[in-house]
N, C-alpha and C positions, 0 to 999 in steps of 0.2 A: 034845653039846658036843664040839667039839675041841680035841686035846689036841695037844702036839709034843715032841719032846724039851727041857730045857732045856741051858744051860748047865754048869750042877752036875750033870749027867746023872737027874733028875729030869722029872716032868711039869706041862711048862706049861698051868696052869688057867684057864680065863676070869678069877679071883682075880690069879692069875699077870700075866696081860695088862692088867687094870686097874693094876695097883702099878706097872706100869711104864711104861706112858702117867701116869698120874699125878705121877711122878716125874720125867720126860721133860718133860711140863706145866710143870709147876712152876720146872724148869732152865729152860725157853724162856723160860717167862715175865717169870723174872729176868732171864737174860740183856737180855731187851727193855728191864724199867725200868734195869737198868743203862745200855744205851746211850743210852737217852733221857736220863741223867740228866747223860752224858757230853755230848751232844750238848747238849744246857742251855747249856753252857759255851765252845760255840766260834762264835764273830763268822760270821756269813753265813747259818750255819743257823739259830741265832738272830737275828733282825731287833731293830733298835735294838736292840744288844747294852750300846751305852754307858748308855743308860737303865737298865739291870738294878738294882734295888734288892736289900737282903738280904729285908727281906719287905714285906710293903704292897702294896697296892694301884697305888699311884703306879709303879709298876717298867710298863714300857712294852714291855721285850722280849716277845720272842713266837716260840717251838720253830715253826722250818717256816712263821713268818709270820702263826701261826693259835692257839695255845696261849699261853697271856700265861703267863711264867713269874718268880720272882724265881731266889735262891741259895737263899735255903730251899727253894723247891721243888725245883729240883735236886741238893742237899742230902736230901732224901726221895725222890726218885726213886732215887738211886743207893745209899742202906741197904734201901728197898725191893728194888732187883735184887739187892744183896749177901744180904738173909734169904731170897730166893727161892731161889737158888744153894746155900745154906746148908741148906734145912729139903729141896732137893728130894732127896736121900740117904736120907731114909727115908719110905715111903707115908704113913704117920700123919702125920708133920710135911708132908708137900708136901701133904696131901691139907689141911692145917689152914690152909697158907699159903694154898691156892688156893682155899677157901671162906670164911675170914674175913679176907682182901684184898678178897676178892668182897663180902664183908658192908661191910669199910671203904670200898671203895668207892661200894656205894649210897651209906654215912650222905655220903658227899661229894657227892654227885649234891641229895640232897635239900639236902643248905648251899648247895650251891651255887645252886640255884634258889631259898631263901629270902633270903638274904643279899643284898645293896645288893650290886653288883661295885664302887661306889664309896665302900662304908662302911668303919670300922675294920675292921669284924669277917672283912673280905677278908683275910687278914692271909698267907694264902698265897702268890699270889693264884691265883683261878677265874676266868675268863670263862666265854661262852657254850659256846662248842667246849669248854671242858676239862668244861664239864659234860654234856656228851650224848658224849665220850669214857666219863669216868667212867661213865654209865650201859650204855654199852656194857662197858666193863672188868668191872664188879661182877658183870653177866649172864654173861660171856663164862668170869669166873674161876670163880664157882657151878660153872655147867657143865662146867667141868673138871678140877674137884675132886670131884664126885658119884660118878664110877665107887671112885675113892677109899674110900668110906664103906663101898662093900659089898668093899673087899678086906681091909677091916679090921674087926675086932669090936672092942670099948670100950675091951679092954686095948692093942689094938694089937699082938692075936698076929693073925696069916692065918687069913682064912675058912674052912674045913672045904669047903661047898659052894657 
């Protein structure tokens, strides 16, 4: 295993390198649903922007042309970027945000593919694309929260080895 110096004049651990991609992760991540959630909201990028409902199905816009979005959704996209931003400051929290967004977004993957895209129960709303997005997201955030788990023991003191 290599080791380096760190900053606090200590030695950076594989432990060491995980907590901090993990935390790195997690800020990026945020960062991202923030700007998406930003980008929700401005005419051009979002197509039929006039059609935007606050939630339902009926809302017509669409992030990039391709993502049917309402205000709620954008509305959750941008407290999503802001807890990402938030938890990614400590390993335990960004390693939590970025495994159980990961979780939240399968359960939204499989709504999404059970659910009528023209029922109530769209009430988001989901289309096609945001559901094979989502499927990609839940996979992509798992995976980069996992080194996470082993730089942290239960309590959320640092691994020893």
């Amino acid at each position: 295993m290599a080791y380096s110096a760190s900053s606090t004049g200590g030695i950076d651990s594989g432990a060491d390198k995980a907590a901090k991609f993990v935390r790195s992760m997690a800020g990026l991540v945020g960062a991202v649903f923030l700007l998406v959630g930003i980008l929700g909201f401005i005419p051009g990028i979002t197509s039929n922007y006039g059609s935007m409902e606050f939630l339902g199905n009926d809302s017509k816009a669409k992030l990039l042309g391709l993502f049917q979005v309402s205000i709620l959704h954008n509305i959750v996209h941008l407290l999503f970027g802001v807890a990402g931003l938030a938890m990614a400051k400590a390993t335990k929290s960004a390693t939590t945000y970025l495994i159980g967004g990961g979780i939240i977004y399968l359960v939204l993957t499989v709504y999404g593919f059970v659910v009528g895209q023209n029922t109530a129960a769209n009430f988001v709303p989901v289309n096609t694309a945001d559901d094979f997005l989502h499927l990609v997201l839940g996979v992509g955030m798992i995976a980069l929260g996992l080194p996470g788990r082993r730089a942290v023991d239960a309590n959320g003191a640092r691994t020893v080895a």
